[in-house]
PAKEMAR-484804 format. One line per 8 residues: their letters; for each residue x, y, z of C-alpha. Coordinates in Angstrom, 1 decimal, always signed. Layout:
% residues N
A> X,Y,Z ~ ...;
% end
This chain:
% residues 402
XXXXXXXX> +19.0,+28.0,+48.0 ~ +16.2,+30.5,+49.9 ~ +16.2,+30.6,+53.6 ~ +12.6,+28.6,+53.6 ~ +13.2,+25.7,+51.0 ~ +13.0,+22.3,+52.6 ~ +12.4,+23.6,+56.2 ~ +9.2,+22.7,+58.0;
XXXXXXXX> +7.7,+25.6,+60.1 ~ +4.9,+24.6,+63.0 ~ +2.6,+27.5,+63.0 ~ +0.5,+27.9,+65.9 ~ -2.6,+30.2,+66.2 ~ -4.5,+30.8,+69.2 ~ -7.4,+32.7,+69.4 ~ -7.0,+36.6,+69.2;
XXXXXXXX> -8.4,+38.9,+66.9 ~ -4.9,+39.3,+64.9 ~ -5.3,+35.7,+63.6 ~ -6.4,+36.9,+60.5 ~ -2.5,+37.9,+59.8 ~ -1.4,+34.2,+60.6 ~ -3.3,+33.0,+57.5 ~ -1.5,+35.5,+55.8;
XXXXXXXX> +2.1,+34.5,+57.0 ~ +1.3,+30.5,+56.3 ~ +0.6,+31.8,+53.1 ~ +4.0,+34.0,+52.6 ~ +6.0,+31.0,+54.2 ~ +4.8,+28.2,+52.1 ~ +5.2,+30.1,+49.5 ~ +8.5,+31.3,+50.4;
XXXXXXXX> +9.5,+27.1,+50.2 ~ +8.2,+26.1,+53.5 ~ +6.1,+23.1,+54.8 ~ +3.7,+24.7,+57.0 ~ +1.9,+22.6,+59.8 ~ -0.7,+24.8,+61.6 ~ -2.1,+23.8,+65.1 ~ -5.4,+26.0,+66.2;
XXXXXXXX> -6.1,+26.2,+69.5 ~ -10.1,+25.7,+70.4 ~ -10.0,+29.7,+71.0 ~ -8.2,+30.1,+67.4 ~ -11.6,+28.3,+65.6 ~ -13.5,+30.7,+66.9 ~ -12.0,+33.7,+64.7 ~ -10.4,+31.3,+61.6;
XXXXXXXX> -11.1,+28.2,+60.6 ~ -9.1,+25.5,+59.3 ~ -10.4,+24.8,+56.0 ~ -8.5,+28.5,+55.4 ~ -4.9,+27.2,+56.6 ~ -5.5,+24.2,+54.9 ~ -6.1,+25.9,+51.3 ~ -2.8,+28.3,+51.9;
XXXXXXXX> -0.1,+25.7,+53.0 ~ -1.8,+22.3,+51.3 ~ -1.4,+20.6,+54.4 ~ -3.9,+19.4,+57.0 ~ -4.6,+21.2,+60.4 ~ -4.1,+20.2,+63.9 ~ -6.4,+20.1,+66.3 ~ -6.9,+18.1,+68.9;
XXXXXXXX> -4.3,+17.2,+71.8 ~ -5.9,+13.6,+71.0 ~ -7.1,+12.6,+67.8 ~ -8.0,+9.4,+67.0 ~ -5.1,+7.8,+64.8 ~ -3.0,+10.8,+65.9 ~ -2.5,+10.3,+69.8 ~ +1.6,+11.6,+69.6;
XXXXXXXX> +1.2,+14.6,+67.3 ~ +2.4,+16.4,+70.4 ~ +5.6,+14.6,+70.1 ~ +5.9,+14.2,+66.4 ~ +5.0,+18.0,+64.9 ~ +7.3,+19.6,+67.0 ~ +10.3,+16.9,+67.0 ~ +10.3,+17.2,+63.0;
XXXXXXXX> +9.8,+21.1,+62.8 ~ +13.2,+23.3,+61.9 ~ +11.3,+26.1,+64.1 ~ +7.9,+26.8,+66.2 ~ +6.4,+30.1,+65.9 ~ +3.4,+31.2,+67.9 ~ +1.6,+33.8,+66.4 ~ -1.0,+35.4,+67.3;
XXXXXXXX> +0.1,+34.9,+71.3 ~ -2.5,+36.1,+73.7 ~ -2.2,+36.5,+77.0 ~ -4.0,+33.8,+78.1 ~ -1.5,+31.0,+75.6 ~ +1.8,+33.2,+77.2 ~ +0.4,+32.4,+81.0 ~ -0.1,+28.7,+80.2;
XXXXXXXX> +3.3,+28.5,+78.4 ~ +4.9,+30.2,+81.1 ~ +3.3,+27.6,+83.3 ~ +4.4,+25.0,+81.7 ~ +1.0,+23.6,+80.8 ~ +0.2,+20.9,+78.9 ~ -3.7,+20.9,+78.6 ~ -4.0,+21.2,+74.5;
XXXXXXXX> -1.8,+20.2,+71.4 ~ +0.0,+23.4,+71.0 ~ +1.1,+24.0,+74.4 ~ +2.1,+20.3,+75.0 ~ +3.9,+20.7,+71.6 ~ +6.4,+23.5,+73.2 ~ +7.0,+21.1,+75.8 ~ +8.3,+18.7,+73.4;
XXXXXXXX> +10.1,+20.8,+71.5 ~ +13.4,+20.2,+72.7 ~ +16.2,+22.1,+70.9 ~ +14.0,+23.3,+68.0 ~ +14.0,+26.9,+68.3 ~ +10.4,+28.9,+69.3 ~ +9.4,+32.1,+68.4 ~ +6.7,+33.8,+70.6;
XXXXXXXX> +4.7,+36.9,+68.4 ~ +2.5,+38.0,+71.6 ~ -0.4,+40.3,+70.4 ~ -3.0,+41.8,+72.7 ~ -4.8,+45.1,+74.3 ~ -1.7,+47.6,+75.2 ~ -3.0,+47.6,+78.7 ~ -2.7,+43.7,+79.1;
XXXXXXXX> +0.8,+43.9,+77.5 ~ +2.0,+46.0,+80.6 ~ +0.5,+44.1,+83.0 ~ +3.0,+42.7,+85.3 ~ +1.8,+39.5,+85.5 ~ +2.2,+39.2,+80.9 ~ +5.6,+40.7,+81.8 ~ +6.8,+38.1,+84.3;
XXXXXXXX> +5.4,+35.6,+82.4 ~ +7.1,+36.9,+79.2 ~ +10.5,+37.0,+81.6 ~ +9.8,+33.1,+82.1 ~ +9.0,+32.4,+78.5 ~ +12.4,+34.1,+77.6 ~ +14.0,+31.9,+80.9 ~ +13.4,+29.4,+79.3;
XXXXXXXX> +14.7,+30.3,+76.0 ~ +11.8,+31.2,+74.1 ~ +12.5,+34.1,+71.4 ~ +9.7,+36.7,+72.2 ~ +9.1,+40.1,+69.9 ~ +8.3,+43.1,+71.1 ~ +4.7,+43.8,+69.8 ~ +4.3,+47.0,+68.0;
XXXXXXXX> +2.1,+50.3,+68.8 ~ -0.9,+50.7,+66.7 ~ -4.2,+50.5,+66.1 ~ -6.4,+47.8,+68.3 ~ -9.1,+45.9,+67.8 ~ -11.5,+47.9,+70.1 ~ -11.4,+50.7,+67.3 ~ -8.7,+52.7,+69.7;
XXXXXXXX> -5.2,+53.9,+69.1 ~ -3.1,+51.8,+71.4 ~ -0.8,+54.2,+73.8 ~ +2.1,+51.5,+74.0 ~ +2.6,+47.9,+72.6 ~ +0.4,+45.5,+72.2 ~ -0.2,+44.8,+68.1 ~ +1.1,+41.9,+66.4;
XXXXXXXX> +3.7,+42.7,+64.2 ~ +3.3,+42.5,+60.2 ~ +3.4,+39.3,+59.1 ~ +6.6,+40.4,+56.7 ~ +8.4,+40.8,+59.9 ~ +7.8,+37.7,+61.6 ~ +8.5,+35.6,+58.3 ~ +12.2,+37.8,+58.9;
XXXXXXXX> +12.7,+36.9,+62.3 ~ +12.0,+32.9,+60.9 ~ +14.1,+33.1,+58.7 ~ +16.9,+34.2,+61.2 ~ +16.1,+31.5,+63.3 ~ +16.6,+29.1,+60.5 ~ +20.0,+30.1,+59.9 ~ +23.0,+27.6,+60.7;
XXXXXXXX> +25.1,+29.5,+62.7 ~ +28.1,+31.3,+60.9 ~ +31.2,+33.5,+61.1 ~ +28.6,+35.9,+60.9 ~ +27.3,+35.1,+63.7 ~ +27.7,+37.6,+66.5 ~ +29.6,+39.5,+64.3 ~ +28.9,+43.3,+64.2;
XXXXXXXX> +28.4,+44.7,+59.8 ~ +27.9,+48.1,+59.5 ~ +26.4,+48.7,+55.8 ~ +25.4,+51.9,+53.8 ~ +22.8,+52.4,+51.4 ~ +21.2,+54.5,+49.3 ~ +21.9,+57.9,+47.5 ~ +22.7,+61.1,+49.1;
XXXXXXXX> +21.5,+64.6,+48.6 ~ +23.9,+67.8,+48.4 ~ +21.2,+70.9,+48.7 ~ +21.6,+73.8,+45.9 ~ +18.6,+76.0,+47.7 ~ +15.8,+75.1,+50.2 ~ +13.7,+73.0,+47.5 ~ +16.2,+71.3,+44.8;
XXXXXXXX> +19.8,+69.2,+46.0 ~ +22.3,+67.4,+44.0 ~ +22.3,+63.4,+43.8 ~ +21.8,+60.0,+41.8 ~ +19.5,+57.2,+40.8 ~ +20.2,+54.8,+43.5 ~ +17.3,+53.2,+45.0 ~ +19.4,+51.3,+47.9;
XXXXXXXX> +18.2,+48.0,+47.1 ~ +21.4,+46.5,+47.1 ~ +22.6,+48.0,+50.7 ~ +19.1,+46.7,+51.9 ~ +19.6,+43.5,+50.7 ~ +22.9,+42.9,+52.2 ~ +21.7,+44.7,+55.2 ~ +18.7,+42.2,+55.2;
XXXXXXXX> +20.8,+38.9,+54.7 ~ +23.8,+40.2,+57.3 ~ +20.7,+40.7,+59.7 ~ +19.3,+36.7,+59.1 ~ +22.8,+35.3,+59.1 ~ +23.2,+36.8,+62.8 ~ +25.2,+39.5,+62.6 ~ +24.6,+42.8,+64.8;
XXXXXXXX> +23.4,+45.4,+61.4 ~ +23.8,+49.2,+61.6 ~ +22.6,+50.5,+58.4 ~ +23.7,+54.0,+57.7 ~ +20.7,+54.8,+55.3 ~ +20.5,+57.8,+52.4 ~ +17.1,+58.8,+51.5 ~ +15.9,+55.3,+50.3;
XXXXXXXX> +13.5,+54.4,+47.6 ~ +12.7,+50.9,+49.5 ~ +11.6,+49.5,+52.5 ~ +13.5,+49.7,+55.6 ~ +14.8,+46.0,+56.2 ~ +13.4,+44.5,+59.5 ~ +15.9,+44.1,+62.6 ~ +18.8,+46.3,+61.3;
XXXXXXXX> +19.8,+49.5,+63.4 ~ +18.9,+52.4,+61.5 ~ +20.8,+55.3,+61.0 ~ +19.2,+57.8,+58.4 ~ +21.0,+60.5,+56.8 ~ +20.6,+63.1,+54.0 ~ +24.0,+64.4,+53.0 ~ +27.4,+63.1,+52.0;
XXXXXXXX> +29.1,+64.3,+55.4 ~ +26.5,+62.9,+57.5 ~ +27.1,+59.6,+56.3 ~ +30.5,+59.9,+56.8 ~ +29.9,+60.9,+60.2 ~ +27.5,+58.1,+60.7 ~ +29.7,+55.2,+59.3 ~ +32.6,+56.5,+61.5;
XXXXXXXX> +30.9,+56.5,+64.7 ~ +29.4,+52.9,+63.7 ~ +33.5,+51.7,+63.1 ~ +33.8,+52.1,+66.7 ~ +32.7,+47.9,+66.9 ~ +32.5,+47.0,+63.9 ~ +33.9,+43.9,+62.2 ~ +32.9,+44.6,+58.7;
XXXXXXXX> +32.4,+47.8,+56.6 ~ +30.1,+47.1,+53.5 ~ +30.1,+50.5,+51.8 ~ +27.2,+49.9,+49.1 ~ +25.8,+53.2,+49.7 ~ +26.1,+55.8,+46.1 ~ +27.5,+58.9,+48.2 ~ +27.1,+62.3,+45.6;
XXXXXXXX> +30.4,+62.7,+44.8 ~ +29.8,+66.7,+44.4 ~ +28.3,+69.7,+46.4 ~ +28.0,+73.6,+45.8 ~ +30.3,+76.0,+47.5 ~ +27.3,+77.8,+48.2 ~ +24.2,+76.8,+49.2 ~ +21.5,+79.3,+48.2;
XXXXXXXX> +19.4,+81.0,+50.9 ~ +16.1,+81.0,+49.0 ~ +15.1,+79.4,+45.7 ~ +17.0,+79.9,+42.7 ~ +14.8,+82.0,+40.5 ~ +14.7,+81.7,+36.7 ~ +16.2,+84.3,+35.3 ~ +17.6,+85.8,+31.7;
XXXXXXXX> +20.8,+83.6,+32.1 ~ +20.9,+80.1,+33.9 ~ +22.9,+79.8,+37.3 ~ +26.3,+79.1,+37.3 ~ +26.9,+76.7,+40.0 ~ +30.2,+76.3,+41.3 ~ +31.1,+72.9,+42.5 ~ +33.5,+71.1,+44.6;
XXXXXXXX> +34.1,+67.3,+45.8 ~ +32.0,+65.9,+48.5 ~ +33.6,+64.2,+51.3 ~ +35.1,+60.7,+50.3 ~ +33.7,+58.5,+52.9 ~ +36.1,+55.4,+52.4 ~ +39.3,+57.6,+52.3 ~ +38.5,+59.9,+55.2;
XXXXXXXX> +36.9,+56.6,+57.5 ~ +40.1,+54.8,+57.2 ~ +41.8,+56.1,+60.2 ~ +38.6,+54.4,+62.3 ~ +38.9,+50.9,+61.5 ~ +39.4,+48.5,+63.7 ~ +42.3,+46.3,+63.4 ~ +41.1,+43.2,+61.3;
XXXXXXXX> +38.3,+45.2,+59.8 ~ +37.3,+43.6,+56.5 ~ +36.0,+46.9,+54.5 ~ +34.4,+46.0,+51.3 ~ +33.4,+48.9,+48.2 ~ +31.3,+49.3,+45.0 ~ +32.4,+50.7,+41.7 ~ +29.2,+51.4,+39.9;
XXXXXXXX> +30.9,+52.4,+36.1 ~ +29.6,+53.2,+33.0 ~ +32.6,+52.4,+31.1 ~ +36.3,+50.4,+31.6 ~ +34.4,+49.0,+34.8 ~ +37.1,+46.6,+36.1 ~ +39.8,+49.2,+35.6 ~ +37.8,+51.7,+37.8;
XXXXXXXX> +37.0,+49.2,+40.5 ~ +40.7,+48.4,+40.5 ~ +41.9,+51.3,+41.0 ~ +39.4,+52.2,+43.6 ~ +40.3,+48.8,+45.3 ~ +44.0,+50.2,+45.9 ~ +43.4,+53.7,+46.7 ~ +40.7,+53.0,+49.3;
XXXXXXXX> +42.7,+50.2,+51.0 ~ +39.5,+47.7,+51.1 ~ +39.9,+43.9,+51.0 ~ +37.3,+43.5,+48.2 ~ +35.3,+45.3,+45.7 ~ +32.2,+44.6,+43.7 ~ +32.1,+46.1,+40.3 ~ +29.0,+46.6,+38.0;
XXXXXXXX> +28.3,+48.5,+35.2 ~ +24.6,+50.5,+34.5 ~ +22.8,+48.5,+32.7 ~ +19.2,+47.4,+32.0 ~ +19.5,+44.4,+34.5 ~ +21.7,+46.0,+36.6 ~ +22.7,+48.7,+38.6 ~ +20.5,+51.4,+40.1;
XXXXXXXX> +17.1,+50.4,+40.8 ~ +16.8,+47.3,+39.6 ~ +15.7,+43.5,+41.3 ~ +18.9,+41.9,+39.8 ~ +22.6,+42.9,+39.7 ~ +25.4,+40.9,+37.3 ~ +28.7,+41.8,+39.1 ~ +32.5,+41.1,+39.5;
XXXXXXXX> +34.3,+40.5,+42.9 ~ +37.9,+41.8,+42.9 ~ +39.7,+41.3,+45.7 ~ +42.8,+42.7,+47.4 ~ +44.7,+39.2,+46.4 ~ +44.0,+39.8,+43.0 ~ +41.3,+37.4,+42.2 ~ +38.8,+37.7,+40.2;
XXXXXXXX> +34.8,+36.6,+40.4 ~ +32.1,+36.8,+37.6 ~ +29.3,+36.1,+39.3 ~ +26.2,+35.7,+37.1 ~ +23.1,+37.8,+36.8 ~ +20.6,+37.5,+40.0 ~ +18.5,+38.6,+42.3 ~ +20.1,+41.3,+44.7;
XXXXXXXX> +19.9,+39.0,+47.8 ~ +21.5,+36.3,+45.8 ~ +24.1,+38.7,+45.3 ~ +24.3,+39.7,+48.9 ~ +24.4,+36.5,+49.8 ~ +27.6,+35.9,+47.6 ~ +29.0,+38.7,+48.7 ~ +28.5,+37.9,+52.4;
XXXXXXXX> +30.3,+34.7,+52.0 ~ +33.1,+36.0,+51.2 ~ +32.9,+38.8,+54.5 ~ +32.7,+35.4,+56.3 ~ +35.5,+34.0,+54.8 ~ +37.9,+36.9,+55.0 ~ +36.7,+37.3,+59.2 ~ +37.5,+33.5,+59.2;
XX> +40.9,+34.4,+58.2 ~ +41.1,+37.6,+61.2;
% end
């Protein structure tokens, strides 16, 4: 089931120049499997109108604090929401909030919200965002147990490049923080995953290294889903070929040793190790000061093995630690992964061969859970966050067990 099927998001918009983005995350959510119920503030009309949120979510839009046949939307939208967002939230809608104000539908609506989580997206002039008055009255909003983002630095709307904060943040990033929102709490919850992805890159000379295909979808994904299921996510990152995931600590690396470092330091706290990451298992002895000029015979490079980031970690787990690996094969796969599964000491493995549906690079992975009991788990072809998903389950199962 995806985060967003069945749930009912209450979408408010008030009137700043960012509302545009709003009608592109009603959009992304009801698409996503959400029933979206927008509330425009008289402000909001101004910029967007509602015949737009209409179209994108299929659902009618709420306007008026009293409409006639309507007089207790301000009790009934938010009472059968799973979450409110606010977004855009100008300064203006965050001082009435933080007043506890009740003078149109959308702020009375917060006051009758009750336990259902809300989510402020605050978007404005840099200057206003560090007023003291927006930041006491962001303090309050939080008081009373309002989730609040941090805007991000960009361009404004008065043509200028903002010096601090003050943008609303992309709409891909405020459908994540939903979605996190939405989720039932777990043993995930709280928890602290550290997760690698990605390849790594061994240098031969200044312009040409040693590496693989990976893309790190997969260590983003699980990154991504550990993230909404409420864990505290350090991802220890190779040179990726995807999008960083939104709220995971990044750590970015280029070589095999750096990751190592990386994931060890990260050990330190954590409670789960999900080593997705596709280290290069080789380096040269030497790396060339200059580039490596053709010549009448090629280059004989002399090789040796890269740091093995599982075996030379293990001495920094924590107690109780549940470490999970990958065996990516191209042949005997479950012998491999077996084999790997003992000598590294992990709890569970996830094997997959390269294939045209799975593997590096692609949107779906077909693979087979081993674990350190000896079962055994075919889990079908799927999207890579179903198969993070799956695999996270079972992290929350073995930490249930801890």
């Amino acid at each position: 089931m995806r985060p967003f099927d069945g749930r009912r998001v209450l979408l408010g918009v008030t009137g700043g120049i960012a509302a545009y983005k709003s009608a592109t995350l009603a959009r992304e959510l009801t698409l996503a499997g959400a029933d979206v119920d927008v509330v425009l503030t008289r402000s909001a009309r101004e910029f967007v109108g509602a015949v737009t949120f209409e179209a994108l979510t299929g659902r009618p839009v709420h306007t008026q604090l009293v409409a006639e046949g309507h007089a207790l939307d301000h009790i009934r939208l938010p009472r059968t929401a799973h979450v409110i967002v606010v977004a855009p939230a100008t300064a203006d809608f965050i001082a009435r909030a933080a007043a506890g104000r009740a003078d149109d539908l959308l702020a009375a609506s917060l006051l009758a919200a009750g336990d259902v989580p809300v989510l402020i997206v605050p978007s404005m002039n840099d200057r206003m965002w560090a007023h003291p008055q927006v930041r006491q009255n962001v303090a309050r909003l939080r008081e009373c147990g309002y989730h609040v983002l941090e805007p991000n630095t960009g361009a404004l709307a008065s043509r200028e490049e903002g010096s601090g904060p003050g943008r609303m943040p992309e709409p891909a990033a405020i459908r994540a923080h939903i979605g996190r929102l939405l989720e039932p709490a777990s043993s995930l919850t709280g928890r602290h995953i550290v997760v690698s992805a990605g390849p790594t890159r061994e240098a031969l000379d200044p312009v040409r290294y040693l590496s693989n295909y990976s893309s790190g979808k997969m260590g983003v994904a699980l990154a991504a889903a550990a993230w909404r299921r409420g864990a505290a996510v350090t991802l220890v990152a190779g040179p990726l070929s995807v999008e960083l995931p939104v709220g995971p600590t990044v750590v970015a690396v280029e070589t095999t040793e750096q990751m190592a470092v990386a994931v060890r330091g990260a050990l330190a706290t954590a409670d789960a190790l999900i080593m997705a990451a596709a280290p290069a298992d080789f380096r040269v002895d030497s790396v060339a000061g200059q580039k490596i000029k053709k010549g009448a015979d090629a280059p004989a490079l002399s090789l040796r093995f890269a740091t093995d980031i599982l075996q030379s970690t293990r001495d920094a787990r924590r107690p109780g630690c549940v470490v999970v690996g990958f065996a990516l094969e191209t042949e005997h796969v479950e012998d491999g992964a077996r084999a790997k599964l003992a000598n590294k000491d992990l709890d569970l493995i996830v094997a997959n061969a390269v294939g045209a549906s799975s593997g590096f690079g692609t949107d779906t992975n077909q693979v087979t859970l081993l674990s350190r009991s000896g079962a055994r788990e075919e889990l079908p072809l799927q999207g890579k966050t179903d198969v993070a998903d799956a695999i996270l389950d079972r992290v929350a199962g073995l930490l249930d067990g801890r």
